[in-house]
N, C-alpha and C positions, 0 to 999 in steps of 0.2 A: 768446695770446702775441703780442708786438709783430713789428712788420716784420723791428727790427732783428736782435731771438732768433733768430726763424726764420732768418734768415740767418748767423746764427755758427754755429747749428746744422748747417746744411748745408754748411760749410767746416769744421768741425770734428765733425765724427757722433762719432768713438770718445772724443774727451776729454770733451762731452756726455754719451756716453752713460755714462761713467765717473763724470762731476760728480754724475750724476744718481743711478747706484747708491751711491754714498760719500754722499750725502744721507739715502736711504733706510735705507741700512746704519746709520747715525748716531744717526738717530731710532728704528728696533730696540733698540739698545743704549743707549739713553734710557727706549724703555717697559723695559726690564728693570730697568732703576736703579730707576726710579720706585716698580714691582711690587716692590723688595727695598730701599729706603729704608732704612737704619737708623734705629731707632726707640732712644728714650736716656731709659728707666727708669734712676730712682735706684740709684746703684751699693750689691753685698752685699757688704761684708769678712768678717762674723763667722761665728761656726760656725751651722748648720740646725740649727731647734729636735729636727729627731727627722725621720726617715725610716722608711714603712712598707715593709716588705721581703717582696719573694715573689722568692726566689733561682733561679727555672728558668733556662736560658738560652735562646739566639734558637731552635733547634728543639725544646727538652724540652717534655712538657705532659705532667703529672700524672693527666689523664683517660688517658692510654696507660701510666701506668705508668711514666713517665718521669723521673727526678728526676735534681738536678744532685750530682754527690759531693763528697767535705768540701773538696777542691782549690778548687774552684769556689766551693763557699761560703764558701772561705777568704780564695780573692781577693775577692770582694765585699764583704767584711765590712772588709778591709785599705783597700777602696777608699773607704767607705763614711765609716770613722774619718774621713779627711782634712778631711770635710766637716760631722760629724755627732755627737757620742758618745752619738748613742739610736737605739733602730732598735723596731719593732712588728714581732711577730709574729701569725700565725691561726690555724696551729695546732701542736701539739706532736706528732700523729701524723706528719704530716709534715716530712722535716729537722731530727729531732729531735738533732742532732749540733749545727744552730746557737746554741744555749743554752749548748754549750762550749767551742766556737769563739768567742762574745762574748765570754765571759767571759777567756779568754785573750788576746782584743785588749783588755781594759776598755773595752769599749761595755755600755752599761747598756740593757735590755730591758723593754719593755711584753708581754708574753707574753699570746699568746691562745689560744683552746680552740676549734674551729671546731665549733661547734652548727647542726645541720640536724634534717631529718626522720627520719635513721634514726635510735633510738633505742639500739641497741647502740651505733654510731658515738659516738654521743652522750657514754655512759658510759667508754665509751676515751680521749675526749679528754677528760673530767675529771679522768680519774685520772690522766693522763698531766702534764695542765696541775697539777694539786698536787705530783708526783713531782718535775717538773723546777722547779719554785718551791723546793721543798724542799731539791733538790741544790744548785741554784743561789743562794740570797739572797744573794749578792755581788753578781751579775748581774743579777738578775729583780726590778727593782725595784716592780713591778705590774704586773696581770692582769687580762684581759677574758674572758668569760665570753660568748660568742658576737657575730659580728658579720651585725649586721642581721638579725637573727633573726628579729622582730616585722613591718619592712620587707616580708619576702621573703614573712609570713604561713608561717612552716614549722613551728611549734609557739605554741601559747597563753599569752599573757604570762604565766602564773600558774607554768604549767614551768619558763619559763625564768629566773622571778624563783626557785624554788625550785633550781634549778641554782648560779644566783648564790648563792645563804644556803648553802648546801655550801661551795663555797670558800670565801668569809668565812670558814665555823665552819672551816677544817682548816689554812689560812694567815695567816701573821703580813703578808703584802703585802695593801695595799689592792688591792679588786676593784670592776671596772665593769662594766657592758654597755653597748657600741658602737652605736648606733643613727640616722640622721638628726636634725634637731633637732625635725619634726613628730612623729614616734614618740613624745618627750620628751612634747611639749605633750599628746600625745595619751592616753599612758599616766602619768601624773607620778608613781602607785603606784612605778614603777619605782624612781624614787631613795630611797624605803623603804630600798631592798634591795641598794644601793651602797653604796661610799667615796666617790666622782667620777665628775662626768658624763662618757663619751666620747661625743661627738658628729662626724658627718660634716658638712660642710659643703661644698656644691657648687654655686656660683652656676653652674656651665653647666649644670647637669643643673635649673636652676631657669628655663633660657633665656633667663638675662640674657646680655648682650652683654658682654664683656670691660671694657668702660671703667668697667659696673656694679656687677663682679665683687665687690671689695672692700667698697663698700658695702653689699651682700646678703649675704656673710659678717657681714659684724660686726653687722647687724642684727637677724640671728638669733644670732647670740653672747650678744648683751647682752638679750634677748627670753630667753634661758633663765636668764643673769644673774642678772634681774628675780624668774622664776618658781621658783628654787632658787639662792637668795640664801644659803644655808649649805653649798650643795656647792661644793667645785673643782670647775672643768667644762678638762676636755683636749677637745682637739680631735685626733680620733683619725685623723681624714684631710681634708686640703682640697688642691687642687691645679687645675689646668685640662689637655687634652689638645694635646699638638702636632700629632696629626690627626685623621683618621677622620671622619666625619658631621656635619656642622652640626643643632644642636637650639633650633628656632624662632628667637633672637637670637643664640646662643653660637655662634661660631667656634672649630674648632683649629685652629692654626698653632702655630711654634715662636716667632715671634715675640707671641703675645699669653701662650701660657705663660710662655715667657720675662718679661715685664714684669709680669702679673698674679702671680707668683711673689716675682719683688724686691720687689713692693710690697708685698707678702704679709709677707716677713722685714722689712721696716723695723715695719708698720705693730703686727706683734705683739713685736717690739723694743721698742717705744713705750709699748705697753701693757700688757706684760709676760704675752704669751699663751702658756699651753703648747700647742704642737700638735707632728703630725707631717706632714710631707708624703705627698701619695699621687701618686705612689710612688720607690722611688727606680729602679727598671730600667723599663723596657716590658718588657710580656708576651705575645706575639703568641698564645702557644694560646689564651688572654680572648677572640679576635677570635670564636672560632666559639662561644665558651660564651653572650656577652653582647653581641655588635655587634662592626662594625668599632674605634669609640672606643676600646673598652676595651685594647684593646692598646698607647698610646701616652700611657698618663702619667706613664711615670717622666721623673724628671730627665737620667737617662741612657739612651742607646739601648738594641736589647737588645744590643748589639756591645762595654756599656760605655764609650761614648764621652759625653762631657759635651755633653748637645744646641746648649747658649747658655752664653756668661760671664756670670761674676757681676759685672762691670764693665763700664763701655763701653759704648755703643751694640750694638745685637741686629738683626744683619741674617736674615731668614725662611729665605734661602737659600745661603747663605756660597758655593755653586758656582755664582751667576750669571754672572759675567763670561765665564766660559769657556763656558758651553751662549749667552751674547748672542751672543758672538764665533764659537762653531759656527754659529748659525742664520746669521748677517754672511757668515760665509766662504761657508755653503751656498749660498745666493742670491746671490752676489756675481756670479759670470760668467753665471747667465741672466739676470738682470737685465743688466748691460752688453750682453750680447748681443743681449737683448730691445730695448735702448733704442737701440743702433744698427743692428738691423735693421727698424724701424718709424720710422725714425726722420720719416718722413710723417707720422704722428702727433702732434697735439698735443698739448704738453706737458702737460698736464691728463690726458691718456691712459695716457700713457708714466708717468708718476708715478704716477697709478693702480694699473695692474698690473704696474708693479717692487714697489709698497706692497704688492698682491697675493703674491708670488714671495716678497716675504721674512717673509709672514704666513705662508703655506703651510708657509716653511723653518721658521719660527717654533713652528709648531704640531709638524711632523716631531720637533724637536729637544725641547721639552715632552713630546710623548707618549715618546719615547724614554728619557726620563732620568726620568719625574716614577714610574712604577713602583717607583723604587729609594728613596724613600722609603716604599713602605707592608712591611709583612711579608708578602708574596704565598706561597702557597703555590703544591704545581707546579699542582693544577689553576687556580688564577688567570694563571700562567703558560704555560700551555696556551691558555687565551681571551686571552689580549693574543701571542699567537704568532699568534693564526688571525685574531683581530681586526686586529691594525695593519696589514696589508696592505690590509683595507678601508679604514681610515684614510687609507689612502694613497691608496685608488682615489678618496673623497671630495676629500682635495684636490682629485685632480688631475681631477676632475669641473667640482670649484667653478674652477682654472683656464679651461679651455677656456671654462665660460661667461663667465667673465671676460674673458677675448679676445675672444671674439662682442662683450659687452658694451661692450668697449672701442672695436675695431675700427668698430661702428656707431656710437656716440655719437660721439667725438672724430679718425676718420681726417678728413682734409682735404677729400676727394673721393673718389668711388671709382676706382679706378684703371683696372676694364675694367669700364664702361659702356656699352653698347647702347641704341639708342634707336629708332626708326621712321626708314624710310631714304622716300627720295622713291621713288614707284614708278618700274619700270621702264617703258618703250613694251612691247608685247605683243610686238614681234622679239625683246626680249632674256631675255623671262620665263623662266623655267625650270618644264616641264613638271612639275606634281604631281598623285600621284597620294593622291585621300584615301581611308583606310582608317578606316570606323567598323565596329569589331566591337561586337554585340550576341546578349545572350542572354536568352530570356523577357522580353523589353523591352515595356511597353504599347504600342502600335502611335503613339496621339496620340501620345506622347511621341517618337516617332523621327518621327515626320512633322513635329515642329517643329523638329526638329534638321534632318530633308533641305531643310525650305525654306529656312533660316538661311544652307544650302551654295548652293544652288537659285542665292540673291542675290550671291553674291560678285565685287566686282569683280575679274574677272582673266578672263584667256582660255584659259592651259592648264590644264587640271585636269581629274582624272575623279575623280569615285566611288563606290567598289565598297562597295558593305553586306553584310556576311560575317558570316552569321546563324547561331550556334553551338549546334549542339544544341538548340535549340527543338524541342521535341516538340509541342507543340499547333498545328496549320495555323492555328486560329484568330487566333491570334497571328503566327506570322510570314509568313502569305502577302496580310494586308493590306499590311504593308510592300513585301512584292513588287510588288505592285500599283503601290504609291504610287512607286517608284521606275521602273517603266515608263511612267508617266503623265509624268513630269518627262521624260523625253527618254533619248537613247543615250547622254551623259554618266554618267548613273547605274545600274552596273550591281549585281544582287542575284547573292548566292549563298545558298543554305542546307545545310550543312555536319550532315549526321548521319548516320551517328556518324563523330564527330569528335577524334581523340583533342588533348593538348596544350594546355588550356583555352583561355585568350585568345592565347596566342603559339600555339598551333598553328591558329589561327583567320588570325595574320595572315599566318604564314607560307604558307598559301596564297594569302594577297593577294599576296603578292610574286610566285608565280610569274602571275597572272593580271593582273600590273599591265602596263598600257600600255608596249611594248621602249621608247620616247621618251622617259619617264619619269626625268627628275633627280632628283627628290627626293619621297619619301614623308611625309605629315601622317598622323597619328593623333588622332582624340577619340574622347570617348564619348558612347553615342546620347544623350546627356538634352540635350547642347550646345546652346546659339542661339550662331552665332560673327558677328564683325563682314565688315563685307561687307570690309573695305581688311587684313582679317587676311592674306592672302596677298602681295597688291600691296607692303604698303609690308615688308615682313618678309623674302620672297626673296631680295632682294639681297646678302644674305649671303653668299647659295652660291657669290658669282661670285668670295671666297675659298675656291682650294681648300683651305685647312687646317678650313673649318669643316664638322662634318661632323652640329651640331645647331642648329636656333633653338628656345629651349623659353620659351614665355610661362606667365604664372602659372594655377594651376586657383584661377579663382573660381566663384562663384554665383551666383543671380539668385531671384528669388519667396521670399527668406527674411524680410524684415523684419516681418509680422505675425503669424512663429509662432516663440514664443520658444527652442523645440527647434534648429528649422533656424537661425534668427539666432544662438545661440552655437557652434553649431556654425560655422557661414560666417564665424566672427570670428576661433573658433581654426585654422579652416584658412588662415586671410591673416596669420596671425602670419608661421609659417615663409617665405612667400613675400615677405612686405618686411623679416623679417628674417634669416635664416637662406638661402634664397638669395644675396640680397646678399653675404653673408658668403664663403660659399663661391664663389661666383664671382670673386671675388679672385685667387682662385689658379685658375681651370679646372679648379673640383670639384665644379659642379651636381648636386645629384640630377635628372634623368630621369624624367619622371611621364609614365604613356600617355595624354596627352590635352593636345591644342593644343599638340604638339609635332612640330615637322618632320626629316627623318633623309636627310640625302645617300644616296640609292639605292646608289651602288658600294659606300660605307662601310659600309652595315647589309651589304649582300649579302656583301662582301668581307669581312669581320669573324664571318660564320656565321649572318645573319640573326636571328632573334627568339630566343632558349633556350628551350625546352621544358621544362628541368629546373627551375627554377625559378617560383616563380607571382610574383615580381617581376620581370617577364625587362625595364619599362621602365630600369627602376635596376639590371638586369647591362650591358643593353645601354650605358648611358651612360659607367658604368666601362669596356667591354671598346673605346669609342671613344678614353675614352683613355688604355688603355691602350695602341692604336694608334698613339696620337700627334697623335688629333686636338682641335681648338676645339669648346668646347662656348658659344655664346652663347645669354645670357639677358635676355628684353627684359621688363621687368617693367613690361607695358601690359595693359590686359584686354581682352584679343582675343575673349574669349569665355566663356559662362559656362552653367555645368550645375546641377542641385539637389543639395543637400544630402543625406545620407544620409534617409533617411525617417525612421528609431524609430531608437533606443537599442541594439537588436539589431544591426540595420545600421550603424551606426557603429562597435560594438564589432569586429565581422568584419572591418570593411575596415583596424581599424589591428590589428589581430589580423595580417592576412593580411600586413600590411607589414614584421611584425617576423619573422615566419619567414621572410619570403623575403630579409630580410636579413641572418639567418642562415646561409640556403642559402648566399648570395651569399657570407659571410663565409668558411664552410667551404671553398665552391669555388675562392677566390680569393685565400684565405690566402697563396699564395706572394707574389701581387703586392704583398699589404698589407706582407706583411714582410722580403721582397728589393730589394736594388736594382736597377730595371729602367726601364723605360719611364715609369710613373709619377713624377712628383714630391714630393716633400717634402709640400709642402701636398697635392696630392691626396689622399696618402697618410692625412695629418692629418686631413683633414677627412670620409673615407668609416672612419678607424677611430674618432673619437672622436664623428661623426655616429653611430654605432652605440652608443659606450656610454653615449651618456644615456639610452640605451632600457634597456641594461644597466643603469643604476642603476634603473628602475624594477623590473625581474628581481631586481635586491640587497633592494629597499623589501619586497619580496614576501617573501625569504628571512629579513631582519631582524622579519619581523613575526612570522610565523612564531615565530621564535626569543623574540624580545620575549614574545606570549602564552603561552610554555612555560617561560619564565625568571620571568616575573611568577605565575604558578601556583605554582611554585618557591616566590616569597619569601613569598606570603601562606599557604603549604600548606604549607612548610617552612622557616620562615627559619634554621633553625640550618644547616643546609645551601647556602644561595642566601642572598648578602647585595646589598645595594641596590648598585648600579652604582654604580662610582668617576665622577667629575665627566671622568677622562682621557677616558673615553668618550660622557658626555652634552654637556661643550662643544664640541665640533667637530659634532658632530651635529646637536645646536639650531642651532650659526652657521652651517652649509651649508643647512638649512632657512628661516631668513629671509635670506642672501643671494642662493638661488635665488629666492624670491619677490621679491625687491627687484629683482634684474635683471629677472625676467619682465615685471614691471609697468611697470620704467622705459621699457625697449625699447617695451614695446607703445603707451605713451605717446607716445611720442617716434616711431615710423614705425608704429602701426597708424592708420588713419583715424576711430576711432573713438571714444564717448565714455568715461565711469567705468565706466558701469554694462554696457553691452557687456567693455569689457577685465574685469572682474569675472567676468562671466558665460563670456566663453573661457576663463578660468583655472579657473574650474569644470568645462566642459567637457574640457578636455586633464589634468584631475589624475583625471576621471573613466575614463582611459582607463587609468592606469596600470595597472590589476589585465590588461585583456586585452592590452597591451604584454606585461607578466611572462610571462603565459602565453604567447604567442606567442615570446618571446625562449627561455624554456625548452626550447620542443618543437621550436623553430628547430635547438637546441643539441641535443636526445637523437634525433629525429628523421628521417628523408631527405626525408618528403611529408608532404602534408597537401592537403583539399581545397579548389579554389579557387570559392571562396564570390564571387559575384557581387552586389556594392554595392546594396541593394534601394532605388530611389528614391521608392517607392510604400508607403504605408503598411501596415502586416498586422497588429500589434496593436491591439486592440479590444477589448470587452468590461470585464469588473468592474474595480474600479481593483486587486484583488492579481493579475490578470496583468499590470502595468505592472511587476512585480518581476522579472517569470519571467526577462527575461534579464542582471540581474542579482543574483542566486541568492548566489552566492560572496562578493559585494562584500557583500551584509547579512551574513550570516552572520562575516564578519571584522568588520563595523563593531560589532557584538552583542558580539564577542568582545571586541574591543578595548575599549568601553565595560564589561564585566562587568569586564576587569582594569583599569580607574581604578576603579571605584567597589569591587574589592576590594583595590588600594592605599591608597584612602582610609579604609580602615575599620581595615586590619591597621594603617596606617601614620602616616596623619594627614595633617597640616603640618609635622611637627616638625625633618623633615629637609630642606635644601635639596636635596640628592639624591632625595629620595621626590618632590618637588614638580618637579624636572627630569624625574624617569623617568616623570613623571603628564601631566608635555606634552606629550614622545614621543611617550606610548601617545598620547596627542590627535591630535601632528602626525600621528602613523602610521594615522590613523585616516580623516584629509584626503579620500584619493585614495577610500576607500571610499563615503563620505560622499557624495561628490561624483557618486560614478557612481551612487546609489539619487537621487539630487537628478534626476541629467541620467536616469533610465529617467522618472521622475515627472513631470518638466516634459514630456517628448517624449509621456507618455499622454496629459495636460491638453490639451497642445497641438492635440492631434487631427491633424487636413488641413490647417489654416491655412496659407494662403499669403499671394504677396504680392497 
């Protein structure tokens, strides 16, 4: 943005941020137009050659016994005249009353006889179909004699040709059988045994695409023509769906019904085709006999309302304006508010996630309204009751990262920044005291951490090694040693039995810490920290409001073992970018290691928690919720090993998400009272928490996804394929989390493709022990505190490279049996089968990823750097 902007800007923030929403709002209600264009098919004046009629209404169905009474099929038949004076019927056993009810509107009738597999049925509806031909010849101008009979495979052409030669021999009206145009081609005995062909015709069910529609009818029209050159040939049904499932090229909508329809009446106008339309009402009980489709191809709803005009241009959705102008209103004031209170942000930002705010409102106002075009029954209504609150949790998911996202790309500057301060002279240091708790630690490895301390330039400082429950001497009384050898600087203790895991370990540091003592440091034993880590970093404390300096947890000896390098990449994502973020506001998380603690503040505030096994990240909350500065100097002061195996890394963000449940239980009031804490604090320790919760949802939706997908390939008449309401938002929160993750990491990890690849491998492989964690966080009080293994323990054949991810194969197996049994029930055919086939994919991601990362961490061995 130019000089000049930026400074209108900042003389005028709320009319900006206003210009800015009424921009975005504008262009909302631009893409709606665009999505609802009217489209301007040839106009219809004249009467519909024949409509096919099944008179239920919006909840009758005939499988329950349900039928509509003569009222009902009176007004339909009244309704129907206006448009029509022929109507088809299928059978005479049922609504046998409609045959004289036509007759008293003078609507003239195609009567049909509904031929299946039961054979008594059978014999009913012939003698029923002669009866009422008989009663009626005013009315009943001809009769079919089963439909799709041959199609469906439910009796032997030679039956049904002899069914047909019955009514011939007993009726003065010509008799057909109804059948696709292939059945024709296929059986052509059949026209033997007719007066006239009726033929189906149905370019979507052929998955042509709508613009081909017309052509693929008539193609086969004149292909039967050809091949029964002496018959009349009726076209007993052709029509397209205004909803339900896309089939390989064929869309429904109301708008390609609508035009594939008018084109339909000119082009057999032209040509002088008999046909009937299929159909003239929707039928929603169709939905569970034969798909979602089937329910929506009348010309009228099942409400009786005329879907499209027969003039004019045809808009998809005649209530856009008003759901544009809802989503407009909805986002209208976060957006303003969003854009004047960020308004440090460039405008490249700000425009972003206002675009953001009124896609989110966009989608809110879509899933809310687009339900009310399908026939949903209650239990469909039931899953969009328990679902759209997910929906919603997704947005506002995809939000927050959006903020992150935006906030790091496009802010100006950071606003609290820390850097390395000049050291102090030794008169002004402030005495620390450092606390490394260890447990079953290999001895080399804390004796490279004591020398690291050993080196540091500064003058006051002691530290205490507070050696936890180690039971083997062997193990920790070389340390003891090594720490008396270094001088009376470094004092050991060894602690057993010790209750309180790592905070009751430190909490004896504190009372054993030097009375001089300003401020306490914590790492952990694996550390080498820099010598000027104190010197230039102290100067802090000589503000009393701050009562932490916390520098970033890096690594060191990871680059030649490809386990620990993606690991060491996904652990520097959060710290150059998600730190930052949160520091904005003075809402760091707190990590025990290479982090320093104003001695009066920790003492004064209850020292370390016990009740918790993240007591680093209560304690940083309970600072401040005190009231104090939390500064973060994102320099590497010092750096420790990676988790060892696969196992070990699973535990230690296992151990992160329950204890940030505890934390969340404990601390509920603060999160959601007004008190001490701020706005953003607030923000960012709750929504810091629920991306781990959408990992907890990913777990629940899988879950649900492989018992839904069992469902439709073990029962589809019961479970139909997912409406799009629910697979588009879910696809697009899937590639826009992936689009942010990549960007950021681009953009502030230090690293190349192929590493930033490899941590998004690593951190999706974690999602399965997040879930877990976050669950037992949530039913839970304890759990045990599992200590970080930097040393490798898995060995042996490559199938214990699985052992500790068990779970993850087992879902990833799972999840692969339901594609490849989607693909077999299901196909291509539907865009929805093909959506719900990359879910199971996406959903398969995080599993995938963790037998990837056990596998690479086996291969990898010991390798270091």
């Amino acid at each position: 943005m130019s000089a000049k902007a930026a400074n209108q800007d900042s003389r005028h923030p709320l009319l900006a941020a206003f210009l800015l929403a009424m921009v975005v709002a504008a262009m909302n209600i631009a893409l709606w137009w665009g999505g609802n264009y009217p489209h301007g098919p040839d106009d219809w004046k004249g009467p519909i050659g024949g409509f096919a009629l099944s008179a239920f209404q919006r909840y009758q169905n005939p499988l329950k016994n349900d039928f509509p009474s003569e009222e009902e099929i009176d007004g339909d038949l009244k309704l129907i005249k206006r448009y029509s004076p022929r109507i088809r019927t299928y059978s005479t056993l049922q609504n046998p009353q409609v045959y004289r009810l036509a007759e008293k509107e003078g609507l003239d009738v195609m009567a049909g006889a509904w031929i299946d597999r039961r054979l008594d049925n059978n014999e009913l509806e012939l003698e029923g179909l002669i009866a009422q031909a008989r009663r009626y010849p005013n009315s009943i101008s001809r009769v079919i004699v089963g439909n799709e009979v041959l199609f469906r495979n439910d009796i032997p052409p030679e039956q049904l040709m002899a069914y047909a030669d019955r009514a011939r021999a007993a009726l003065k009206q010509p008799v057909s059988i109804a059948e696709p145009w292939h059945i024709w081609a296929k059986y052509p005995e059949l026209a033997d045994h007719v007066d006239f062909i009726t033929v189906h015709l149905f370019p979507y069910w052929n998955g042509r695409p709508r613009s081909e529609g017309i052509d693929d009818a008539m193609g086969n029209y004149r292909y039967l023509k050809q091949l029964f050159p002496n018959k009349h040939i009726v076209i007993g049904e052709i029509g397209w769906p205004s909803n339900g499932d896309r089939f390989q090229y064929a869309k429904p909508s109301v708008s390609d019904e609508a035009i594939f329809l008018r084109q339909w009446f000119n082009k057999a106008k032209a040509e002088g085709i008999d046909y009937y339309i299929m159909e003239a009402f929707d039928q929603p009980w169709k939905e569970k006999l034969s798909g979602r489709t089937e329910a929506y191809w009348g010309v009228f709803n099942a409400d009786r309302q005329l879907k499209f005009p027969f003039t004019g241009p045809v808009t998809e959705d005649v209530a856009w304006p008003w759901k544009a102008l809802a989503a407009s209103l909805l986002a209208l004031v976060p957006m303003i508010w969003f854009a004047r209170r960020y308004s440090r942000f460039k405008l490249t930002g700000r425009f972003f996630f206002c675009a953001l705010i009124q896609l989110a409102c966009g989608l809110i106002v879509w899933s809310a309204t687009l339900p009310f075009n399908f026939y949903l029954s209650w239990i469909d209504w039931t899953m969009l009751v328990l679902l759209f609150p997910a929906q919603i949790a997704i947005l506002g998911i995809l939000l927050i990262n959006g903020f992150e996202f935006t906030e790091v790309l496009w802010s100006r500057g950071w606003v609290r920044h820390a850097g390395m301060l000049r050291p102090d002279p030794p008169a002004k240091q402030p005495f620390v005291s450092i606390h490394l708790a260890c447990y079953n630690e290999p001895p080399e490895m804390v004796f490279v951490t004591l020398d690291s301390l050993a080196k540091l330039d500064y003058e006051n400082y002691e530290v205490l090694v507070l050696d936890n429950n180690t039971k083997d001497p062997a193990i920790w009384k070389p340390v003891q040693e090594y720490c008396e050898k270094l001088g009376s600087r470094f004092r050991f203790f060894h602690l057993e039995p010790w209750p309180g895991f790592k905070a009751g370990a430190l909490n004896f540091g504190l009372k054993e810490t030097d009375p001089s003592a300003d401020v306490v440091a914590v790492i952990d034993a694996d550390y080498v920290v820099r010598e000027d880590w104190l010197s230039t970093l102290t100067g802090y404390f000589h503000d009393p409001k701050v009562a932490v300096v916390q520098c970033p947890q890096a690594h060191r000896d990871f680059e030649h073992n490809r386990f620990r390098r993606m690991t060491a990449w996904e652990f520097d994502g959060f710290f150059r970018i998600g730190m930052h973020h949160r520091n904005e506001r003075n809402a760091i998380i707190q990590h025990g290691t290479m982090t320093m603690v104003r001695r009066s503040a920790l003492e004064g505030t209850g020292g370390w928690s016990e009740w918790t096994i993240c007591e680093d990240a209560e304690l940083g909350l309970r600072l401040m919720h005190a009231g104090y500065e939390l500064v973060y100097v994102d320099e590497l002061m010092g750096k420790g090993l990676t988790p060892a195996d696969f196992k070990a890394y699973k535990s230690q963000r296992y151990r992160w998400a329950f204890g940030a449940m505890q934390i969340l239980k404990g601390r509920w009031d603060w999160m959601t009272k007004k008190g001490p804490l701020s706005g953003g604090q607030r923000f960012h320790f709750l929504t810091g928490w629920f991306s781990w919760f959408a990992d907890a949802l990913h777990l629940i939706f899988t879950l649900m996804a492989i018992f839904w997908t069992a469902g439709m390939v073990g029962a589809p008449s019961l479970f139909n394929l997912p409406m799009q309401l629910f697979l588009i938002p879910v696809i697009g929160f899937f590639f826009a989390k992936a689009i942010f993750g990549i960007v950021l990491y681009r953009a502030r990890v230090p690293c190349g493709w192929y590493d930033t690849l490899m941590a998004s491998v690593a951190s999706m492989g974690l999602s399965h022990a997040i879930a877990r964690g976050i669950l037992h966080g949530l039913t839970r009080e304890k759990t045990s505190f599992v200590v970080t293994a930097k040393s490798r323990r898995i060995g042996g054949s490559n199938f214990a490279a699985f052992a500790p991810v068990r779970e993850e194969l087992l879902m990833a197996c799972a999840l692969m049996l339901c594609i490849i049994g989607m693909a077999m029930a299901y196909g291509s055919g539907y865009l929805e089968s093909k959506l719900w086939m990359f879910i199971l994919a996406a959903q398969s991601i995080p599993y995938v990823s963790a037998v990837a990362g056990a596998w690479i961490a086996h291969k990898a061995g010991d390798k270091a750097g």
